[in-house]
Biopython code that builds the backbone (N, CA, C, O; Angstrom):
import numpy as np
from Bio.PDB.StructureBuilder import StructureBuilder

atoms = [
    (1, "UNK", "N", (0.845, -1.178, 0.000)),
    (1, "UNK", "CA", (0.000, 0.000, 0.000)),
    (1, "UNK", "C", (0.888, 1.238, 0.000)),
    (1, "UNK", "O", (1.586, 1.330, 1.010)),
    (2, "UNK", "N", (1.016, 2.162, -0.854)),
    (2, "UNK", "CA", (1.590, 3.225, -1.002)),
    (2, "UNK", "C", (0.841, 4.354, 0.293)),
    (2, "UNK", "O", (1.737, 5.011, 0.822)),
    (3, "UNK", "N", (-0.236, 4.602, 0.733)),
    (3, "UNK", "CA", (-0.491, 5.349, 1.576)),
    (3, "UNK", "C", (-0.771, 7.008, 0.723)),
    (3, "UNK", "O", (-0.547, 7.269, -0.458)),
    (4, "UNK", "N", (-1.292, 7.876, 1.744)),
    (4, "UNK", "CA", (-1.210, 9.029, 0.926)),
    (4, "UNK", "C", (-0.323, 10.040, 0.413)),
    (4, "UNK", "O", (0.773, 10.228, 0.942)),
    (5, "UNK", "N", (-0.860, 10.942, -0.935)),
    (5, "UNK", "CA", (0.520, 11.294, -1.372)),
    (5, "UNK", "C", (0.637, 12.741, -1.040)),
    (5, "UNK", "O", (1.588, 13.284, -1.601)),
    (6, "UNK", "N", (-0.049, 13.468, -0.311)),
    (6, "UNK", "CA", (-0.176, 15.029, 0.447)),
    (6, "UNK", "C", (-0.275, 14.952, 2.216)),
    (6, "UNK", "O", (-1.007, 14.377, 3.022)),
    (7, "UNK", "N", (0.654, 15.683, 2.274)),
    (7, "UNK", "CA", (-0.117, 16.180, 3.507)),
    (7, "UNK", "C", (-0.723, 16.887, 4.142)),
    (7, "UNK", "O", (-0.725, 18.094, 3.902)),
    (8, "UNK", "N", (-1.542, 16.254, 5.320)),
    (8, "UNK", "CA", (-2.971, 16.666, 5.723)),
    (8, "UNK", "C", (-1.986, 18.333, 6.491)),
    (8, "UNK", "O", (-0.805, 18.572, 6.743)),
    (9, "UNK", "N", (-3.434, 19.206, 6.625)),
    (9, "UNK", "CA", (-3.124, 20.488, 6.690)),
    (9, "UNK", "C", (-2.494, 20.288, 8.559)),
    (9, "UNK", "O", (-2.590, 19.287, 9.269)),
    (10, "UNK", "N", (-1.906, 21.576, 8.876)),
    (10, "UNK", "CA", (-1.871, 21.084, 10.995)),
    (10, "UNK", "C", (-0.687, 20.518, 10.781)),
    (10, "UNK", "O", (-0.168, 20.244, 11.863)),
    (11, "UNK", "N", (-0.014, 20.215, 9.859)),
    (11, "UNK", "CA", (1.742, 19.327, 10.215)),
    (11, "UNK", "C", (2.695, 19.916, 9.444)),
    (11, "UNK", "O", (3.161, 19.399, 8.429)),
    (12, "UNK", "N", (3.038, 21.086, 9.929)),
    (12, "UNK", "CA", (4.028, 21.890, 9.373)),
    (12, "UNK", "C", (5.151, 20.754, 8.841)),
    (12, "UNK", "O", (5.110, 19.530, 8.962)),
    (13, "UNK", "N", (6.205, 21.640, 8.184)),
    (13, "UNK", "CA", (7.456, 20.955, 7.868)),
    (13, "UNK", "C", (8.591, 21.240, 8.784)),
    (13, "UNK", "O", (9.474, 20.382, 8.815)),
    (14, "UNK", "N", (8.715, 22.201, 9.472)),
    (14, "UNK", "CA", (9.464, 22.589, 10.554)),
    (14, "UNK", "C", (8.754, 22.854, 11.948)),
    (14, "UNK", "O", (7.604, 23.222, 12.189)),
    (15, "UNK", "N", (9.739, 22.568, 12.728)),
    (15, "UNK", "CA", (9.041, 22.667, 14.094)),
    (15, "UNK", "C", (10.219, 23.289, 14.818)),
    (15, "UNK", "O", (11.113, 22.445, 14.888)),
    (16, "UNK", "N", (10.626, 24.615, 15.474)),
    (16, "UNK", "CA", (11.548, 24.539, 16.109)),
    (16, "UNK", "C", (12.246, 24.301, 17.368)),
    (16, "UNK", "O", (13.339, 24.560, 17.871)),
    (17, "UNK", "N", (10.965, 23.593, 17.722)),
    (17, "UNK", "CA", (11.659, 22.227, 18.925)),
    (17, "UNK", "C", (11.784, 20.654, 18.951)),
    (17, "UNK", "O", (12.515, 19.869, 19.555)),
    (18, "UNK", "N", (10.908, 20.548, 18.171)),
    (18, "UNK", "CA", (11.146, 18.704, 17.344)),
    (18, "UNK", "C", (11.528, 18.690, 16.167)),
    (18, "UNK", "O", (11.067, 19.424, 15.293)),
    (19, "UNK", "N", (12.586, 17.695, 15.975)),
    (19, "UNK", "CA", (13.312, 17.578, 14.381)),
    (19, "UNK", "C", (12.180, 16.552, 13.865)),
    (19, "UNK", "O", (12.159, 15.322, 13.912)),
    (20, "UNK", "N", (11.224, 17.500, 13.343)),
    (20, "UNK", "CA", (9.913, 17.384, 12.680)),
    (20, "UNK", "C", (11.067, 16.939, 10.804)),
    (20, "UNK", "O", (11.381, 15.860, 10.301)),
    (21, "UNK", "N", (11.324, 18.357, 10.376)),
    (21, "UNK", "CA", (12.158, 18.060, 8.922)),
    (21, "UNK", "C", (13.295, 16.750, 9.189)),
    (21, "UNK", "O", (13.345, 15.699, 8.551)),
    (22, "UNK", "N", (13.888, 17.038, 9.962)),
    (22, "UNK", "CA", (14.992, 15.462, 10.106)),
    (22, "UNK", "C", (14.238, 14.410, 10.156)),
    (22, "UNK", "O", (14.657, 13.463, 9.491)),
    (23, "UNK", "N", (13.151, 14.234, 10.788)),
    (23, "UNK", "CA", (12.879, 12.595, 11.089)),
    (23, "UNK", "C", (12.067, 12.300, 9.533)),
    (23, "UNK", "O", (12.057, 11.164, 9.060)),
    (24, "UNK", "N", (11.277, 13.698, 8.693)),
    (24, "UNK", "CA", (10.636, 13.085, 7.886)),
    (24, "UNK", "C", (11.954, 12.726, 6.431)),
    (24, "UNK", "O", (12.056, 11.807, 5.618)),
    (25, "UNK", "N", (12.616, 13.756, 6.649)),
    (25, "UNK", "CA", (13.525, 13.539, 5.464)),
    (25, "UNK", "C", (14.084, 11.981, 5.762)),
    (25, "UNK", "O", (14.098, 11.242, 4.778)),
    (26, "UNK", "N", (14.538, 11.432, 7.022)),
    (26, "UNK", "CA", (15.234, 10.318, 6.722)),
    (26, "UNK", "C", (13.925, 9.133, 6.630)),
    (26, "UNK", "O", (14.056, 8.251, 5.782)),
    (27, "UNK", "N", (13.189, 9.130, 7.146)),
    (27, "UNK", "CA", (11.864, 8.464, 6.644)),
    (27, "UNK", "C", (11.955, 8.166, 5.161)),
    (27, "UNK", "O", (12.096, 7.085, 4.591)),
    (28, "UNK", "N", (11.785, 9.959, 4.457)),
    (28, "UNK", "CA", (11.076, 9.691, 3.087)),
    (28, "UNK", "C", (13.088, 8.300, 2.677)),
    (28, "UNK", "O", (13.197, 7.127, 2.318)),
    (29, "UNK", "N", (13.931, 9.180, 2.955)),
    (29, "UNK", "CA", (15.458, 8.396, 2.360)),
    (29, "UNK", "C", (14.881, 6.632, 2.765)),
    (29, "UNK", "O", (15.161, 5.675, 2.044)),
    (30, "UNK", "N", (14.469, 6.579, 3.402)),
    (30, "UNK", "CA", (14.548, 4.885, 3.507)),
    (30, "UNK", "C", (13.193, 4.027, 2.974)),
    (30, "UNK", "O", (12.912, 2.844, 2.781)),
    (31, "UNK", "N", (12.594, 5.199, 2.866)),
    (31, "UNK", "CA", (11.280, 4.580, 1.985)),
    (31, "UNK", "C", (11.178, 5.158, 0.585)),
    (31, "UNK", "O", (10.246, 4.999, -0.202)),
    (32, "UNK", "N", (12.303, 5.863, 0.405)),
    (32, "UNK", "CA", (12.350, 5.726, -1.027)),
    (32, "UNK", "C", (11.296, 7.251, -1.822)),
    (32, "UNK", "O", (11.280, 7.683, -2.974)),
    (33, "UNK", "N", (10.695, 7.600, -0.817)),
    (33, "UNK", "CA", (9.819, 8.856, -1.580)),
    (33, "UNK", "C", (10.165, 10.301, -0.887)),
    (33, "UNK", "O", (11.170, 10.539, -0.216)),
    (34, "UNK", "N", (9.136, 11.186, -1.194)),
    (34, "UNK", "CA", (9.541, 12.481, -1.274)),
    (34, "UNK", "C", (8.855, 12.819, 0.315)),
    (34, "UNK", "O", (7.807, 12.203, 0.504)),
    (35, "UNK", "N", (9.261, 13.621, 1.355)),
    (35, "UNK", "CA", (8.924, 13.881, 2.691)),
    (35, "UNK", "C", (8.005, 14.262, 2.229)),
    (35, "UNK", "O", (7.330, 13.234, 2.299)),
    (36, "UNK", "N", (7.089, 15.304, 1.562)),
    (36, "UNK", "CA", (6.194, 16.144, 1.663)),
    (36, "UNK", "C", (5.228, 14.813, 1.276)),
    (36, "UNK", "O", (4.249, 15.070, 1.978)),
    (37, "UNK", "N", (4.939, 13.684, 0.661)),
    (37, "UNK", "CA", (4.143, 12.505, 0.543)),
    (37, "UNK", "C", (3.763, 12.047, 1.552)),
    (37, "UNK", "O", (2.675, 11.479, 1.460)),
    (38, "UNK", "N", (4.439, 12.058, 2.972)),
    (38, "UNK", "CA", (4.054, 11.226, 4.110)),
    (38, "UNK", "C", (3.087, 11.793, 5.445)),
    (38, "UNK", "O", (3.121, 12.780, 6.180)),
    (39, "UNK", "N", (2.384, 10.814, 5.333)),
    (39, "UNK", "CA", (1.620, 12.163, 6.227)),
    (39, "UNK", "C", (1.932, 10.999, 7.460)),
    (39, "UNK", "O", (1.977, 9.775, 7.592)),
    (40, "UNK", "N", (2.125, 12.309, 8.304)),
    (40, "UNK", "CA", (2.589, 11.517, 9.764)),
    (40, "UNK", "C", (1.790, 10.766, 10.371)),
    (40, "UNK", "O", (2.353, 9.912, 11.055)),
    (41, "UNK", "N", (0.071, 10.749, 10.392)),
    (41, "UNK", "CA", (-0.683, 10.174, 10.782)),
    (41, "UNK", "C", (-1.030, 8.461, 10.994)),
    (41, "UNK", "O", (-1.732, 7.730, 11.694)),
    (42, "UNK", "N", (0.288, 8.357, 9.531)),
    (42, "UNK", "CA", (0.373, 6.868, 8.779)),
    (42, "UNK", "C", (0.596, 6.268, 8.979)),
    (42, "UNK", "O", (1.626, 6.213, 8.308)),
    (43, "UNK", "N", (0.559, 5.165, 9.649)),
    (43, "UNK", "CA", (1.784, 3.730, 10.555)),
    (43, "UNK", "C", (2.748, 3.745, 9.082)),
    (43, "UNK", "O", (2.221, 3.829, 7.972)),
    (44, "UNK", "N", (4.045, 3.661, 9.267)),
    (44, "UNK", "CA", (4.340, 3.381, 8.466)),
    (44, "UNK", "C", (5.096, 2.375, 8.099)),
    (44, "UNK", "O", (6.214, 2.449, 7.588)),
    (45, "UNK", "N", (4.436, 1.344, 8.382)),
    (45, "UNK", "CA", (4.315, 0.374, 7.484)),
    (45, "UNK", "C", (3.684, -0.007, 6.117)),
    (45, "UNK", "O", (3.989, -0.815, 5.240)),
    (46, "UNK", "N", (2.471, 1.088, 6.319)),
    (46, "UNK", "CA", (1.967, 1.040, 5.153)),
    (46, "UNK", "C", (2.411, 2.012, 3.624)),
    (46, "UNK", "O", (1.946, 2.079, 2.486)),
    (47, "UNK", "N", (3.389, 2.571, 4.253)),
    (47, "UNK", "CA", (4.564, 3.105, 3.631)),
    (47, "UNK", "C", (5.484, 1.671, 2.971)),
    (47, "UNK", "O", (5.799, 1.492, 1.795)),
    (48, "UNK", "N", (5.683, 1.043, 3.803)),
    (48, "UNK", "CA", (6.505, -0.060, 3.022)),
    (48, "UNK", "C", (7.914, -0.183, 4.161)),
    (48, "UNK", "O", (8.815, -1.000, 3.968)),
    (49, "UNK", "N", (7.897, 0.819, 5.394)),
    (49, "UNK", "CA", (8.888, 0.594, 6.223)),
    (49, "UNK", "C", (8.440, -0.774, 6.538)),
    (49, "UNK", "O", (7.346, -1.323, 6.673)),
    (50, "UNK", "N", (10.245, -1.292, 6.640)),
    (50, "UNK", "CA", (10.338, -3.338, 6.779)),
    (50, "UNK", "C", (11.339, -3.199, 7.903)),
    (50, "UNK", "O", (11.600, -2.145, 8.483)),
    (51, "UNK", "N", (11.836, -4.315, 8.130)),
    (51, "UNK", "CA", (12.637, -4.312, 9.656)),
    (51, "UNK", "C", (14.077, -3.526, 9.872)),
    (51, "UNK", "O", (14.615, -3.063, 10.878)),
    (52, "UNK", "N", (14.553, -3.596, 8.138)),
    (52, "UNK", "CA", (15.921, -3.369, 8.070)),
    (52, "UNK", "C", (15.904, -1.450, 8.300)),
    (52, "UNK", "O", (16.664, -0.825, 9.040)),
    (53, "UNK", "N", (14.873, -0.902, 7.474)),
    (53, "UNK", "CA", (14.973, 0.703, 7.696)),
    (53, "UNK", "C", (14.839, 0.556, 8.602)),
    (53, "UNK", "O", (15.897, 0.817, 9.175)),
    (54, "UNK", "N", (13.632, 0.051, 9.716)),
    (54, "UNK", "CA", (12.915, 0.229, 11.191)),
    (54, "UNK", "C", (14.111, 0.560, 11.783)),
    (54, "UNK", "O", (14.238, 1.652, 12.338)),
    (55, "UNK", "N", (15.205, -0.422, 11.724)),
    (55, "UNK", "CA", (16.838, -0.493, 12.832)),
    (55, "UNK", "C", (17.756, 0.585, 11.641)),
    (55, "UNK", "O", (18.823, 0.993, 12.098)),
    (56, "UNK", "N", (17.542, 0.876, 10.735)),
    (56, "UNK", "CA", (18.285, 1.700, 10.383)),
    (56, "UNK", "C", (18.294, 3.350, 11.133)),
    (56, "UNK", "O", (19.106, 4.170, 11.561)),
    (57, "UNK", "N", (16.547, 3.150, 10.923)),
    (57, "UNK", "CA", (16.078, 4.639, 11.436)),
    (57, "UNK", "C", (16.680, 4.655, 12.941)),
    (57, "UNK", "O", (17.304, 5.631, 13.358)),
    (58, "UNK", "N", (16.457, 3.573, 13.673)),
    (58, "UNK", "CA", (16.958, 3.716, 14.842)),
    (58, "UNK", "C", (18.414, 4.124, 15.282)),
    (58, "UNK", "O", (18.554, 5.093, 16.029)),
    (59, "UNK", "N", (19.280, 3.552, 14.928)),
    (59, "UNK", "CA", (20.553, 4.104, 14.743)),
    (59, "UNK", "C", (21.131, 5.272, 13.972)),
    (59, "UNK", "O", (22.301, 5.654, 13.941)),
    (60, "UNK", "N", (20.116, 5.735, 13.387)),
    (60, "UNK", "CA", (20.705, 7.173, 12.813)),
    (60, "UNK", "C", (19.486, 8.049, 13.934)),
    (60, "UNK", "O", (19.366, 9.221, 13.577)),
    (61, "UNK", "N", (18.905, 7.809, 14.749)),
    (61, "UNK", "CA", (18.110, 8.569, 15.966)),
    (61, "UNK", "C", (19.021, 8.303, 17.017)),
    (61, "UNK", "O", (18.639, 8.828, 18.062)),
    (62, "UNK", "N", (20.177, 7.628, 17.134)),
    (62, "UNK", "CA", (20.990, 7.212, 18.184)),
    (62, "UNK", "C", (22.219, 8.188, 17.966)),
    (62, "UNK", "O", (22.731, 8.710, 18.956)),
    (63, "UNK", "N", (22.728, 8.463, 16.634)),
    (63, "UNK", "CA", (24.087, 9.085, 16.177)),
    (63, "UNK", "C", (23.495, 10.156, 16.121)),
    (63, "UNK", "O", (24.224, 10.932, 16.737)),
    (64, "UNK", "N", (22.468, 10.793, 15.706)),
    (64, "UNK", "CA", (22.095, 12.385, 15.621)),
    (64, "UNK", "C", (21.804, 12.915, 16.828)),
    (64, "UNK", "O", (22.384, 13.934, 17.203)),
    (65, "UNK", "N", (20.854, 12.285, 17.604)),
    (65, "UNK", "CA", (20.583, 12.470, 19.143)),
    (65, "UNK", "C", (20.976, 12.557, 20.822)),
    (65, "UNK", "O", (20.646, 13.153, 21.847)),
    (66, "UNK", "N", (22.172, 11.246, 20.192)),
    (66, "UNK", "CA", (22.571, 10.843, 21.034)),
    (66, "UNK", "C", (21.822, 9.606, 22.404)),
    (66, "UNK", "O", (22.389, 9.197, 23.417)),
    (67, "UNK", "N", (20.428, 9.297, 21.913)),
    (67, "UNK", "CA", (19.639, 8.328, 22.809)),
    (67, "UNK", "C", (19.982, 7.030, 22.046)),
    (67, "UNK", "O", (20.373, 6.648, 20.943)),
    (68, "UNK", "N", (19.599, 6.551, 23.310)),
    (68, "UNK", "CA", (19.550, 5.063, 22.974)),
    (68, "UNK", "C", (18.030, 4.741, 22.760)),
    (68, "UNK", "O", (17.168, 5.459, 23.267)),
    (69, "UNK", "N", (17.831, 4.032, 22.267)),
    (69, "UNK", "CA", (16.577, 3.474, 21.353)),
    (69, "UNK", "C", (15.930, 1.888, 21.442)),
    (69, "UNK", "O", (16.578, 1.092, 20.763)),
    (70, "UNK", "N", (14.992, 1.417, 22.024)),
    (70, "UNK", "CA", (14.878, -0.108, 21.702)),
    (70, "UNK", "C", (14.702, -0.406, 19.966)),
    (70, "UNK", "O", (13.792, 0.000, 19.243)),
    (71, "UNK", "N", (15.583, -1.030, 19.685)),
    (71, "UNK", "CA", (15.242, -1.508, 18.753)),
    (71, "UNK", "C", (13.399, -1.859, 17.730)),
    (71, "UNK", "O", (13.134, -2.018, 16.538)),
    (72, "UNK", "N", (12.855, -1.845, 18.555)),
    (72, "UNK", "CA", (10.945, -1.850, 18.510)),
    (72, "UNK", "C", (10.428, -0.572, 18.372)),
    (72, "UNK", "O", (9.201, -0.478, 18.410)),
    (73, "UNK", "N", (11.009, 0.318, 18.237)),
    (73, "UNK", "CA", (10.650, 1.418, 18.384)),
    (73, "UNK", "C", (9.695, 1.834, 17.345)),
    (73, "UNK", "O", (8.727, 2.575, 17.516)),
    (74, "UNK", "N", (10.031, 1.339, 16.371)),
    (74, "UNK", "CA", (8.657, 1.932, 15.324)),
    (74, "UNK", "C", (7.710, 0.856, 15.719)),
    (74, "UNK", "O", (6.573, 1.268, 15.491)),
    (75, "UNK", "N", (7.692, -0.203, 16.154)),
    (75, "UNK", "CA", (6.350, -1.170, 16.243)),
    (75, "UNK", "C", (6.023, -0.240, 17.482)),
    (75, "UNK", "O", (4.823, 0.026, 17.404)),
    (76, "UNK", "N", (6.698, 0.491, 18.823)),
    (76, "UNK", "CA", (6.120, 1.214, 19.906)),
    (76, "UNK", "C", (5.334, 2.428, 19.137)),
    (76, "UNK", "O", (4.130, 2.511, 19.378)),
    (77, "UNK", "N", (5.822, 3.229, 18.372)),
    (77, "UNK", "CA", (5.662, 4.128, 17.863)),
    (77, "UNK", "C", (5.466, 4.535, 16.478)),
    (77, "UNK", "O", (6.250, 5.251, 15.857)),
    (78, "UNK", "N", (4.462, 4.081, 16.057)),
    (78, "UNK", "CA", (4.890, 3.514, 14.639)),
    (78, "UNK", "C", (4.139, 4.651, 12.870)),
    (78, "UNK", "O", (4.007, 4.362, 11.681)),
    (79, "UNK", "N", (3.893, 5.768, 13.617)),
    (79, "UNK", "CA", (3.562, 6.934, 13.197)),
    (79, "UNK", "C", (5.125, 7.813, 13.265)),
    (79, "UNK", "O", (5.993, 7.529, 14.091)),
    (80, "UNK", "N", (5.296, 9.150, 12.009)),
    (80, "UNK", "CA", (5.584, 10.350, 12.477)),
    (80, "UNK", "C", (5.663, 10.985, 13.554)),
    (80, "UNK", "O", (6.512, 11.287, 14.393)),
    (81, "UNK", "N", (3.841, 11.219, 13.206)),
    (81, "UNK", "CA", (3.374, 12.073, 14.551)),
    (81, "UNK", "C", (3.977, 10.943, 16.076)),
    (81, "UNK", "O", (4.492, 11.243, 17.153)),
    (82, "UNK", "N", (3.781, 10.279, 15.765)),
    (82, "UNK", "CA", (3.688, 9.120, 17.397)),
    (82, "UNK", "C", (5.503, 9.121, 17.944)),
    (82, "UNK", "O", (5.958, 9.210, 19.085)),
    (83, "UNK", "N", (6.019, 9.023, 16.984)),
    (83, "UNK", "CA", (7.678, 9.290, 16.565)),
    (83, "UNK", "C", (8.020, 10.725, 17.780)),
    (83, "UNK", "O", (8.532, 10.673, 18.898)),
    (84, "UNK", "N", (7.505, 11.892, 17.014)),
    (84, "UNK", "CA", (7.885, 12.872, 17.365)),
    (84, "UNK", "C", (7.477, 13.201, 19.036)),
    (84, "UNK", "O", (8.129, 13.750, 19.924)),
    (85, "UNK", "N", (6.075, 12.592, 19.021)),
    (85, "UNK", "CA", (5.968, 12.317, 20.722)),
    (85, "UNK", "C", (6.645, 11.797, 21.498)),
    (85, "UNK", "O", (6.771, 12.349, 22.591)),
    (86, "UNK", "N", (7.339, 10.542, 21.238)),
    (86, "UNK", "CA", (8.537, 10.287, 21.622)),
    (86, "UNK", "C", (9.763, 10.687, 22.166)),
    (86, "UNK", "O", (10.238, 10.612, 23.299)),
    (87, "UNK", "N", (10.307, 11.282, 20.735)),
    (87, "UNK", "CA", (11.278, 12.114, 20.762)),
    (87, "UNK", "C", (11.101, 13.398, 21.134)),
    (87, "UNK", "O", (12.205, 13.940, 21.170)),
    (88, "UNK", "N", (10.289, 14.096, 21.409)),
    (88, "UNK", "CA", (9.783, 15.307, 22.550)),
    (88, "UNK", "C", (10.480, 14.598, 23.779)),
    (88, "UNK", "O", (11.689, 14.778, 23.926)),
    (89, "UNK", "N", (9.708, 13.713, 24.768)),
    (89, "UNK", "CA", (10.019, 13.297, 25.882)),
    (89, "UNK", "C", (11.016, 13.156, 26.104)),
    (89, "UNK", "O", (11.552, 13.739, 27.046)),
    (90, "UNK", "N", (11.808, 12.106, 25.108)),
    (90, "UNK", "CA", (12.824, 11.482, 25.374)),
    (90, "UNK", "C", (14.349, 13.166, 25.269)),
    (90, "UNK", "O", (15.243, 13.438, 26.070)),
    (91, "UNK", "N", (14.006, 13.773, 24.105)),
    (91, "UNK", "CA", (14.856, 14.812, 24.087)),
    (91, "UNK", "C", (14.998, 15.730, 25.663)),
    (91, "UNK", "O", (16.012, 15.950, 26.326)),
    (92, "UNK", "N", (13.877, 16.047, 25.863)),
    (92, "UNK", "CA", (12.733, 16.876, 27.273)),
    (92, "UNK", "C", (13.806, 16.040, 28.847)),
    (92, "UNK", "O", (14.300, 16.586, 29.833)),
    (93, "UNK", "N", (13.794, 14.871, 28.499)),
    (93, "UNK", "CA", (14.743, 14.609, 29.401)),
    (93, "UNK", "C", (16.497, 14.436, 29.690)),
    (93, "UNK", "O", (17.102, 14.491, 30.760)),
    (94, "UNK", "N", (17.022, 14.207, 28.280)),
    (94, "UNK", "CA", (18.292, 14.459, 28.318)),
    (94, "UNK", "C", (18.442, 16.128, 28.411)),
    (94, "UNK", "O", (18.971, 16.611, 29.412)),
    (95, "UNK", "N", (18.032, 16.852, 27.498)),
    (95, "UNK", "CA", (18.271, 18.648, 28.091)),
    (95, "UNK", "C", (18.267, 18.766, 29.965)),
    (95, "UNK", "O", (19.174, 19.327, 30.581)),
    (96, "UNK", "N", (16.981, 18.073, 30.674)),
    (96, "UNK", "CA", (17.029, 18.062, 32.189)),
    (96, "UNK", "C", (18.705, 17.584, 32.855)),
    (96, "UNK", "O", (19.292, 18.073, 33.821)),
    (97, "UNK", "N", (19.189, 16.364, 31.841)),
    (97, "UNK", "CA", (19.674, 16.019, 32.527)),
    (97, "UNK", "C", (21.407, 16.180, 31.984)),
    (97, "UNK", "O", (22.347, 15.387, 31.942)),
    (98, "UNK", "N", (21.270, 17.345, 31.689)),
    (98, "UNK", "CA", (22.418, 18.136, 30.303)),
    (98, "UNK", "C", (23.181, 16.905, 29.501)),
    (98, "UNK", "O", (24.386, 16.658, 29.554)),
    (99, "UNK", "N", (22.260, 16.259, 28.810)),
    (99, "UNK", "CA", (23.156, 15.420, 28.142)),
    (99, "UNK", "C", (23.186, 15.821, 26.797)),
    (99, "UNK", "O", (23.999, 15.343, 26.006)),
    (100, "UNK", "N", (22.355, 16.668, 26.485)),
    (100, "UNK", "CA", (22.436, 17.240, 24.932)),
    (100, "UNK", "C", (22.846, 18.819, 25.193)),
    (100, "UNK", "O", (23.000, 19.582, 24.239)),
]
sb = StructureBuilder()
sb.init_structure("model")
sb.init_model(0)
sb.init_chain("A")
sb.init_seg("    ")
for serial, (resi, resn, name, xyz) in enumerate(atoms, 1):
    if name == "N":
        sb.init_residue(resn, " ", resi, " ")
    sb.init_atom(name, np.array(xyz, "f"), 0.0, 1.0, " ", f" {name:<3s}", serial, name[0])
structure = sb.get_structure()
């Protein structure tokens, strides 16, 4: 299932406290299409994300970020949007705890 090819209005492309543009650009890089196609709402699986991007994405959220990540993380989180909730928190607490 290709999923939809616009996105829905309410989901900017920048955010300047969640790497809203980073997470979709490396998304669209491992699924092969254009960021502005994905609408965050999407599990994306139905994108066509398979196990090997899933752990790819994860380790390039580990080297840019600096967190550690379960490996499951897109089956925990398996949206954009659900992504970026995540990575709110998880960021929200290394700044507390000056690790970024």
């Amino acid at each position: 299932m290709n999923g939809p090819t616009t996105r829905p209005s309410g989901f900017p492309a920048s955010d300047p406290v969640l790497p809203r543009g980073w997470l979709l650009e490396r998304v669209a890089l491992y699924l092969g299409r254009d960021a502005d196609s994905i609408d965050p709402t999407v599990p994306l699986a139905e994108y066509g994300m398979d196990s090997v991007c899933a752990l790819s994405l994860c380790g390039d959220l580990e080297d840019e970020f600096g967190l550690v990540v379960e490996p499951t993380l897109l089956w925990d989180h398996p949206t954009v949007q659900s992504l970026l909730g995540f990575l709110a928190a998880e960021l929200a607490v290394a700044d507390a705890r000056g690790g970024r």
